[in-house]
C-alpha positions as CSV (number, residue, x, y, z in Angstrom):
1,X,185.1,86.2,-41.3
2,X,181.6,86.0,-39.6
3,X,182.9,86.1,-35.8
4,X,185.7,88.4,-36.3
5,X,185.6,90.8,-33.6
6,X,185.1,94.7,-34.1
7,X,187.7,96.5,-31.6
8,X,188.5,100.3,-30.9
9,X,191.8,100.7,-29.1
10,X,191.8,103.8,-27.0
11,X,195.1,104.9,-25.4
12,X,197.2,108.2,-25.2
13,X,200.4,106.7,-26.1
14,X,200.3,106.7,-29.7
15,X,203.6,104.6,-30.0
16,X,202.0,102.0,-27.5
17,X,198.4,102.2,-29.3
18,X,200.1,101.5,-32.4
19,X,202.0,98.9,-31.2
20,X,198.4,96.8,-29.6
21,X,196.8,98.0,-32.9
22,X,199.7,96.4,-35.4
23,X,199.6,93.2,-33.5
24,X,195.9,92.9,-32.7
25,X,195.6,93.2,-37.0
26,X,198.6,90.6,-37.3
27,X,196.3,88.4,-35.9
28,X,193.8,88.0,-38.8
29,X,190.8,87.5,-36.4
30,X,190.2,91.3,-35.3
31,X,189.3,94.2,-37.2
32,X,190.2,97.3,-35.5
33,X,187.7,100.1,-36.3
34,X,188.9,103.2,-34.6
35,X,191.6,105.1,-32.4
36,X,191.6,107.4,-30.1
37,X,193.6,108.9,-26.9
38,X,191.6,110.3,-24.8
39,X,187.5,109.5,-23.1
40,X,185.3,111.7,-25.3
41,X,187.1,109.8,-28.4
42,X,186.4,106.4,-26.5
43,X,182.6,107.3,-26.1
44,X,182.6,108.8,-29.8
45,X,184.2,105.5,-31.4
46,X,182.0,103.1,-29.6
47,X,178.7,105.7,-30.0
48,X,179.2,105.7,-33.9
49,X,180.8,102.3,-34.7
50,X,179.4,99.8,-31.7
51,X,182.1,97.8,-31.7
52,X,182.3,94.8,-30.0
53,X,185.2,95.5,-27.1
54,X,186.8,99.0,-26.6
55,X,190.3,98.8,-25.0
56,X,191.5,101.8,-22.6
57,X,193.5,103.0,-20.1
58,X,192.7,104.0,-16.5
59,X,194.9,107.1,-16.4
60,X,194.2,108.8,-20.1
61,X,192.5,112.6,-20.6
62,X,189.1,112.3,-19.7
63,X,189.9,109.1,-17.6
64,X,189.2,106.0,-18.4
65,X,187.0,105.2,-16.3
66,X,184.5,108.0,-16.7
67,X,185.0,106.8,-20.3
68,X,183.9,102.8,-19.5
69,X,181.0,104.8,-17.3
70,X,180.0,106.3,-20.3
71,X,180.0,103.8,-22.6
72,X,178.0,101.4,-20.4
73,X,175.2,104.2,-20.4
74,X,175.5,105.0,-24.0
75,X,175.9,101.5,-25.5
76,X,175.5,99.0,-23.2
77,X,176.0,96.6,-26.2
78,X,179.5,97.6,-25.9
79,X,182.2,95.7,-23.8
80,X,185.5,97.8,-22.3
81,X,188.5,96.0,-21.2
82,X,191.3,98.3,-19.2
83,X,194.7,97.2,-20.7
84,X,196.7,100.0,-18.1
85,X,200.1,99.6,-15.8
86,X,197.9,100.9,-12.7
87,X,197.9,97.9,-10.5
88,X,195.8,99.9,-7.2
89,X,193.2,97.7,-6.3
90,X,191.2,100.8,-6.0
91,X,191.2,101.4,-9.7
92,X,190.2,97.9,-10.5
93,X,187.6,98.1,-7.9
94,X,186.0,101.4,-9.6
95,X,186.4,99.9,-12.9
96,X,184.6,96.9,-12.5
97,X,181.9,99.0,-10.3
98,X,182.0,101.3,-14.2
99,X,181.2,98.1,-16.1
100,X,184.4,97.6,-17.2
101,X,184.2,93.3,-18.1
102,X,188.1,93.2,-18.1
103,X,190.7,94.4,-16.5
104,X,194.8,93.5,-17.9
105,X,198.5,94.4,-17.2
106,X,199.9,96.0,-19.9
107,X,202.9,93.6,-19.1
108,X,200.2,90.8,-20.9
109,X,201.7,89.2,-23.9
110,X,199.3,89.4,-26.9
111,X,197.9,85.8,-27.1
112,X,196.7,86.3,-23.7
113,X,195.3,89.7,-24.7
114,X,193.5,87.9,-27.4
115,X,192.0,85.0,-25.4
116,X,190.8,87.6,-22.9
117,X,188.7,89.6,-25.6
118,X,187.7,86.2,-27.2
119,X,186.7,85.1,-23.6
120,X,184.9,88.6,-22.9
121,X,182.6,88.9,-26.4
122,X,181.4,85.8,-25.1
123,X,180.1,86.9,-22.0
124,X,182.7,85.9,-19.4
125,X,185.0,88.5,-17.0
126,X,188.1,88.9,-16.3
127,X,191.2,90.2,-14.1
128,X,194.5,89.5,-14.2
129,X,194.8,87.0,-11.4
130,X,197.2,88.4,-9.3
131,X,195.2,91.9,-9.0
132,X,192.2,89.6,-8.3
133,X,194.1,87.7,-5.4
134,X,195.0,91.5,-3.9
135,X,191.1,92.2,-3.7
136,X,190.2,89.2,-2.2
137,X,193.3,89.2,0.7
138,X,191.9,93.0,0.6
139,X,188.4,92.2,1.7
140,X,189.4,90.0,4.1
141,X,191.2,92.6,6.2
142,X,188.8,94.8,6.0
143,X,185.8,92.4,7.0
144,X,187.8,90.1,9.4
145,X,184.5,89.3,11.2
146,X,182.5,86.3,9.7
147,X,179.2,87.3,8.7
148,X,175.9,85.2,8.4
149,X,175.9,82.2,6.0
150,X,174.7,82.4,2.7
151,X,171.1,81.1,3.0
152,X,169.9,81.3,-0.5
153,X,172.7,78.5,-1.5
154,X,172.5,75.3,-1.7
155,X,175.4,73.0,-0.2
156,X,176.7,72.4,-4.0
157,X,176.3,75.9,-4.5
158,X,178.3,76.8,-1.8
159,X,180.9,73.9,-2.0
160,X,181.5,74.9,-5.1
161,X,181.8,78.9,-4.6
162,X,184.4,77.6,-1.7
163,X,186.8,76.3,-4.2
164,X,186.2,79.1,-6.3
165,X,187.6,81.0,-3.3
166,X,190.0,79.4,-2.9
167,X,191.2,79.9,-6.8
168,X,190.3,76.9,-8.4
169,X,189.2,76.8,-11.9
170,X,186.1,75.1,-12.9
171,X,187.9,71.9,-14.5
172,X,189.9,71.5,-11.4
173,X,186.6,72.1,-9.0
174,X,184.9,69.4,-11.2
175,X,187.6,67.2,-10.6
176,X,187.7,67.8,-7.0
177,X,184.1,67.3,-6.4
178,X,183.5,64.5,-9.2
179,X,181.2,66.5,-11.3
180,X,181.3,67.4,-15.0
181,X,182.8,71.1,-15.6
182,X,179.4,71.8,-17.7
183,X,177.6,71.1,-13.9
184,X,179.9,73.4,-11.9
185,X,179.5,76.3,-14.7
186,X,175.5,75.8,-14.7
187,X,175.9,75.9,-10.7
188,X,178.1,78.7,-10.6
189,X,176.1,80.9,-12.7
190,X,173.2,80.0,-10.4
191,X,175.3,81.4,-7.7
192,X,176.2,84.8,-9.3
193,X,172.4,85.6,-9.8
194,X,171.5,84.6,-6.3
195,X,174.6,86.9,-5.2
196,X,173.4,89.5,-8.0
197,X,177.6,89.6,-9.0
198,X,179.1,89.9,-12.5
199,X,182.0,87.7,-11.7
200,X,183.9,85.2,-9.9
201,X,186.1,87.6,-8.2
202,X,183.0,89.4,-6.6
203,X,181.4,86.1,-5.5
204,X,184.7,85.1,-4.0
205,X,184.8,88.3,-2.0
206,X,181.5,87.6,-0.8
207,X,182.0,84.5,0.5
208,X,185.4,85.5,1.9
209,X,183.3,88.6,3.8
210,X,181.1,85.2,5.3
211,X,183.6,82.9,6.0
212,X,186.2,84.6,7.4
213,X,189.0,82.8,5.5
214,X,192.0,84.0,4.3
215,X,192.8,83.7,0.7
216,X,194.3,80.3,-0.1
217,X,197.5,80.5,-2.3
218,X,199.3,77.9,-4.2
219,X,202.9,78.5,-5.1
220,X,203.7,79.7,-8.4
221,X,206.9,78.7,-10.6
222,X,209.3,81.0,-8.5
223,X,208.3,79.9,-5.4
224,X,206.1,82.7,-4.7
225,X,202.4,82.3,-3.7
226,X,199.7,83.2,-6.0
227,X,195.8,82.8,-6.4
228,X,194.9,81.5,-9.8
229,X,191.4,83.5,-10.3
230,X,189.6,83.7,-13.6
231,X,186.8,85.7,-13.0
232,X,183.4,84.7,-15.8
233,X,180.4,85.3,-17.3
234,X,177.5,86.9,-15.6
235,X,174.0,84.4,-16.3
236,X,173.5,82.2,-19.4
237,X,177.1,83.2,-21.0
238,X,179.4,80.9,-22.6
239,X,182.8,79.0,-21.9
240,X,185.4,79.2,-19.1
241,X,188.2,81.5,-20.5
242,X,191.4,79.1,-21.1
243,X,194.1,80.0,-19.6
């Protein structure tokens, strides 16, 4: 198949690596091209074989992200996605700064998994909501002040990056603010490059930095609150990932 994707799965569990490796074949729509456990095999794999998305762990030998570091230096074709258990908003902070364009809970069942990569080889970002509504209550507390406005936006731009803040997905924005989704995605891509951001998650932080608002959450199933946050593509990509 044409648009199978080309994945290395880098991890020093062997038992778990063999685990995401059997079921990422079962699927039919991946071919896995090499395995590894620690960095210098995640830079070799992706050096040799430019795959299209190289799976690692934060905490591996060699670390993994020194290893995303590198392979965004070395092959900059080449996407990484963190599939760890580390949920410190400092190591999804560094990560992301290391050009990492994913970052998922191990917990993840492996249709989610899947979307995610499918979502990432097209150009969109991601984090694992709940990790993404930590950075943004994060921010807050440490920029309680409001800043200046964001001048370079214009008021859909910045109507729109409010509901993004406040966790809203682009179909739900588009409903909210009778537009068509393919209107807010061309609007929210404008806003990215203005705020030079990779993601959603980052240009939600900046406009929580300006606003001053807390993070809005919306009660999950159990009655705990949660921020729905799907962070995407960086200029001119593809789809919204569906959740």
């Amino acid at each position: 198949m044409a648009d199978r994707l080309r994945v290395a799965v880098i991890d020093d569990h062997p038992l778990f690596r063999e685990g995401v490796v059997h079921t990422l074949r079962s699927t039919r729509v991946l071919e896995v091209v090499g395995e590894g456990g620690t960095a210098d095999d995640a830079v070799r794999i992706a050096s040799q074989e430019l795959p299209d998305i190289v799976l690692l762990d934060v905490n591996m030998p060699g670390g993994g992200i020194e290893a995303a570091r590198s392979i965004a230096r070395v092959c900059p074709i080449v996407k990484t996605i963190m599939l760890t258990v580390s949920e410190s908003e400092l190591d999804v902070t560094q990560a992301l700064e290391a050009g990492v364009r994913g970052y998922v809970l191990k917990g993840t069942s492996g249709s989610e998994l899947l979307k995610t990569m499918f979502a990432i080889s097209r150009g969109e970002s991601y984090v694992t909501p709940g990790l993404a509504a930590r950075l943004l209550t994060q921010a807050t507390r440490q920029e309680p002040a409001p800043a200046a406005a964001l001048p370079e936006l214009t008021q859909r731009e910045g109507q729109i990056l409010a509901q993004v803040a406040r966790g809203l997905t682009n179909k739900e924005i588009a409903r909210a603010l009778s537009l068509s989704e393919k209107t807010v995605k061309h609007h929210m891509t404008n806003v990215m490059q203005k705020l030079h951001v990779r993601n959603r998650v980052e240009a939600a932080m900046i406009f929580r930095k300006h606003s001053g608002e807390p993070p809005e959450a919306e009660p999950a199933a159990g009655g705990s609150p949660k921020i729905r946050t799907q962070a995407v593509r960086p200029a001119l990509a593809g789809r919204d990932h569906a959740r």
